[in-house]
N, C-alpha and C positions, 0 to 999 in steps of 0.2 A: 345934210351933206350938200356937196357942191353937184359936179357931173359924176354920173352911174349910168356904165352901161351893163346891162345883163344879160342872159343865158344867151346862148345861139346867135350873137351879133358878131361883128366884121366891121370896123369903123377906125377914122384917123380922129383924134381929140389933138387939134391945133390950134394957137393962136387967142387962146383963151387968158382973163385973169378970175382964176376962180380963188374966192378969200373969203374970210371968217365963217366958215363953218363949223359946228361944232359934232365936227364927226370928218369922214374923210374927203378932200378936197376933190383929188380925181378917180375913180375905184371902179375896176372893171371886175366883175363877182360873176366870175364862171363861163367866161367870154371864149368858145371853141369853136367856131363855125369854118375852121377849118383854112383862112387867110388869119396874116399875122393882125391885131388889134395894135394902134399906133400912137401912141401919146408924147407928143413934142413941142416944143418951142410957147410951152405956157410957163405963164408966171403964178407961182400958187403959194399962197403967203396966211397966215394963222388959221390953220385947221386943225385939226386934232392928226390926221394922216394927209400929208401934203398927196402921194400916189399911193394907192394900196392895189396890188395886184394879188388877185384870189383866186386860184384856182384857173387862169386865165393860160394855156401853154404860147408859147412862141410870142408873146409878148416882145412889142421894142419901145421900151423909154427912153428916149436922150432929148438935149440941146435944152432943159427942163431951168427953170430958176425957179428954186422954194426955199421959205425963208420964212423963219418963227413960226414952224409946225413945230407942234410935240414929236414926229416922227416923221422924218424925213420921204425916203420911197421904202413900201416893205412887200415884198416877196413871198405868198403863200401858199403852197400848194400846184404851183404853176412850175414845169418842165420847160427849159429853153427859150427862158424869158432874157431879152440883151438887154442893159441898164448900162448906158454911156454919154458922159460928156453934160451930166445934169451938176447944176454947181445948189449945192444945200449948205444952209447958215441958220 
């Protein structure tokens, strides 16, 4: 996989080009430390999950370019996660 953040973190994921992985590109797996986790303004191109959010609440993705994932941004288990303004091809 590309970038993973896990349990108990708090972080912005900006300005990044994360690509060919063969799993998911940017994946925050169980991220609740209680501020929102931020993933914006990358470019994320052949991964198997361009963003996967897991379990992660209050999640914000936007202003995102992904492009020839398998699966664009997916939403799992996560309560008042905002997904805006990412453009996926």
């Amino acid at each position: 996989g590309g970038i993973k953040l896990i349990p108990e973190v708090s972080a912005t994921v900006e300005n990044n080009v994360v690509a060919w992985n063969n799993g998911h590109g940017i994946w925050l797996d169980g991220c609740d430390a209680g501020q929102p986790n931020i993933v914006r303004n990358n470019y994320v191109h052949h991964n198997r999950t361009g963003i996967f959010v897991e379990v992660s609440p209050g999640a914000h993705v936007y202003n995102n370019l992904l492009l020839s994932n398998s699966v664009g941004i997916c939403v799992c288990d996560s309560s008042n996660v905002l997904v805006f303004n990412n453009t996926i091809a």
